[in-house]
C-alpha positions in Angstrom: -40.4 20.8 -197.6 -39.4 24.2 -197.8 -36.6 24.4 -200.7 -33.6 26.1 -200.9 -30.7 26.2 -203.5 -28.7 23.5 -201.4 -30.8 23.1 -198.3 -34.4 22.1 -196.9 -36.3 22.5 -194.3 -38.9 19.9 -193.3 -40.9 19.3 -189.9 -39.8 16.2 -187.8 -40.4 13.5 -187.9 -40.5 10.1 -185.4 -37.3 8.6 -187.7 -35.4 11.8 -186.7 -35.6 11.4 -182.9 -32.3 9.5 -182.6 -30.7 12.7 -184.3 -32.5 15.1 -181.9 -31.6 13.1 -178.9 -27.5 13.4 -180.1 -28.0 16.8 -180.9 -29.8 17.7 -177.4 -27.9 15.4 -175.4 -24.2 16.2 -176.6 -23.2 19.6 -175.5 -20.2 19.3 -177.9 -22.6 19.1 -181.2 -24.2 22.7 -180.1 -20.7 24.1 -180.0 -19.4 26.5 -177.2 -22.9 29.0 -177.2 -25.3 26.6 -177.5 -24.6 25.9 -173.5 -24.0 22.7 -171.9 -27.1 21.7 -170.3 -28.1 18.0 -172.0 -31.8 17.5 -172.5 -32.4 13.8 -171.3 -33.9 11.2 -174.0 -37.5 11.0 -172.0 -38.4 14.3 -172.6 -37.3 14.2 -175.9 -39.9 11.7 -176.5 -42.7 13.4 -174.2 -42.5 16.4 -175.8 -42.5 14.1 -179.6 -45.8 12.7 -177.8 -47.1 15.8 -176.9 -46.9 17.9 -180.1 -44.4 16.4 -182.6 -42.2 19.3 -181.7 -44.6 21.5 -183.9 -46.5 24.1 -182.8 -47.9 27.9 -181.8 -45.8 27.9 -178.4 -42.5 26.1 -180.9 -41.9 24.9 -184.1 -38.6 22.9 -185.0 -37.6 22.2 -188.4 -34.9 20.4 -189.4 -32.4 21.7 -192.3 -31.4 18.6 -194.7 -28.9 18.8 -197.3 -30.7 18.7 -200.7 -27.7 16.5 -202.4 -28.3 13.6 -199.5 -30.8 14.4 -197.7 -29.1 14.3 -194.5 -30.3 16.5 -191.8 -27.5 18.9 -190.4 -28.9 20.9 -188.2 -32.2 22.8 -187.2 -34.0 26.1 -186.8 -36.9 27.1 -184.6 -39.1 29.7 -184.1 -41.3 30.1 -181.1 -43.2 33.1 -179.1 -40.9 36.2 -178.4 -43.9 37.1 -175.5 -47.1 36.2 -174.6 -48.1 39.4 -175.2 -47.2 40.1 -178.8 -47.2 38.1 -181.8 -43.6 38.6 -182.0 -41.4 35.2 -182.9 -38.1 34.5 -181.7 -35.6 32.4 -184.1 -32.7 30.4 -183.9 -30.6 27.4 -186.1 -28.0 25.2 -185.1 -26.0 23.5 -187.9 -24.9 20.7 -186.3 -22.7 19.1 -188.9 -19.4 21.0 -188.1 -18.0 20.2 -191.5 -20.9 22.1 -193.2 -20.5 24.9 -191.1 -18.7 28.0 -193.0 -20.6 27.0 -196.4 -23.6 29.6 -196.1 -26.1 27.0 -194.9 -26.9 28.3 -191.9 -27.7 31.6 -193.7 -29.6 30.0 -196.4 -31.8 27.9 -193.4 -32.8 31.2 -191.9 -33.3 33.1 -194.8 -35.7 30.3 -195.7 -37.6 30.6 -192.3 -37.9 34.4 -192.6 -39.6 34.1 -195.6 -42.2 31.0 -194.0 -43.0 32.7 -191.3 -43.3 36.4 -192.5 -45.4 34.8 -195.5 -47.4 32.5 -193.2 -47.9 34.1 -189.5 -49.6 37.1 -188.4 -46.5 38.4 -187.0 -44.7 42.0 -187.8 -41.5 41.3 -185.6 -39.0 38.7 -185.5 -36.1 38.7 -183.1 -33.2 36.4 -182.4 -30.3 36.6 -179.8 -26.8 35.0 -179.2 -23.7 35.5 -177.2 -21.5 38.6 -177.8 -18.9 35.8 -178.6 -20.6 34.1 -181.6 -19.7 36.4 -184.0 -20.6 33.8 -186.9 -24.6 33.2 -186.1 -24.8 37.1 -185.6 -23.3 37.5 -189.4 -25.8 35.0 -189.9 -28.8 37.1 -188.6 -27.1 40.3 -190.6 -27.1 38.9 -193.6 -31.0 37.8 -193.5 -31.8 41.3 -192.5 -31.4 41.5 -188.8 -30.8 44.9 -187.3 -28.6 44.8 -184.1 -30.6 46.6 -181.0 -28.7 46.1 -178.2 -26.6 43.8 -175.5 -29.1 42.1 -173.2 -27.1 41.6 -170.0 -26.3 38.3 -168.6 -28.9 36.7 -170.3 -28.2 32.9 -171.1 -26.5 30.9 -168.9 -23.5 28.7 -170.5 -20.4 26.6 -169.1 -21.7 27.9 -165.7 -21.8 31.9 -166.1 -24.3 34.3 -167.6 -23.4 35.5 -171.1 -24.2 38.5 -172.5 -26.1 38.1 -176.0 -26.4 40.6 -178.8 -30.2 41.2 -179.5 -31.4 41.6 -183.3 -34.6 42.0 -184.8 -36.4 42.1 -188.1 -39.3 43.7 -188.6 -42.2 42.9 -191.3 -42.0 46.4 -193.1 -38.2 46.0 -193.8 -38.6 42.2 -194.8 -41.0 43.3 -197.3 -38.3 46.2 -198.4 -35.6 43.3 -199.0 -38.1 41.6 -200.8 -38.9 44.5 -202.8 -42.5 44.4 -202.3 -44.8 47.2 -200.3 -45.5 47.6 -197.2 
């Protein structure tokens, strides 16, 4: 497990399906920009069968709260394009009572750190709608610079949103860090 001061992050594991399946199947646990699309329980499994959700193409960990235990939400990280090396990231904190708290930022700070210490990759990016003004604080405060507005890009409650586009690259993760390039 990969500590934090109050949260984890850990890989999955077969006793956290039930947890996935509510979380992918109930629209209202991703909030209003996680869209509305339910993922059914089946391919939950298949894709638990097929790779244990851990991956090169994806990687899901699960943030628990080191107090409990209890998982309260996730981040992933899977390829920004086949051509690159580049990751994409993103975290859902699920438990809306824990949301405001600095978790969230704490969870991706945390999987900054493990990927830009573990992969070959010099680029991270992450996106989200033009309305979710928390979860792009969240990407500031980890480093994120904002590039841009990617038109009509996800496709939530029916429309296309627009989504601000961040990124991170490995030179100015290693400037935070106070280390050289």
């Amino acid at each position: 497990m990969l500590r934090g001061q109050r949260i984890g992050l850990r890989h999955m594991t077969e006793d956290d399906l039930p947890w996935l399946k509510r979380m992918l199947g109930d629209p209202q646990v991703r909030g209003p920009f996680g869209g509305s699309r339910m993922t059914p329980p089946h391919q939950i499994d298949r894709r638990w069968q097929e790779h244990g959700f851990a991956g090169e193409d994806l990687e899901r960990l699960l943030i628990c709260h080191l107090l409990d235990g209890s998982v309260i939400g996730e981040v992933v990280h899977f390829s920004a394009a086949r051509y690159t090396t580049a990751r994409e990231i993103g975290w859902t904190l699920a438990d809306v009572s824990m949301r405001g708290q600095g978790l969230t930022t704490e969870a991706a700070g945390l999987l900054v750190d493990y990927l830009f210490e573990n992969w070959p990759v010099n680029r991270l990016s992450c996106g989200m709608s033009v309305h979710n003004h928390a979860s792009r604080r969240v990407a500031e405060k980890c480093g994120f610079e904002h590039e841009g507005i990617q038109r009509g890009v996800v496709f939530v409650a029916g429309e296309y949103v627009d989504c601000h586009a961040l990124s991170l690259l490995r030179s100015d993760w290693l400037a935070m860090k106070g280390r050289a390039a």
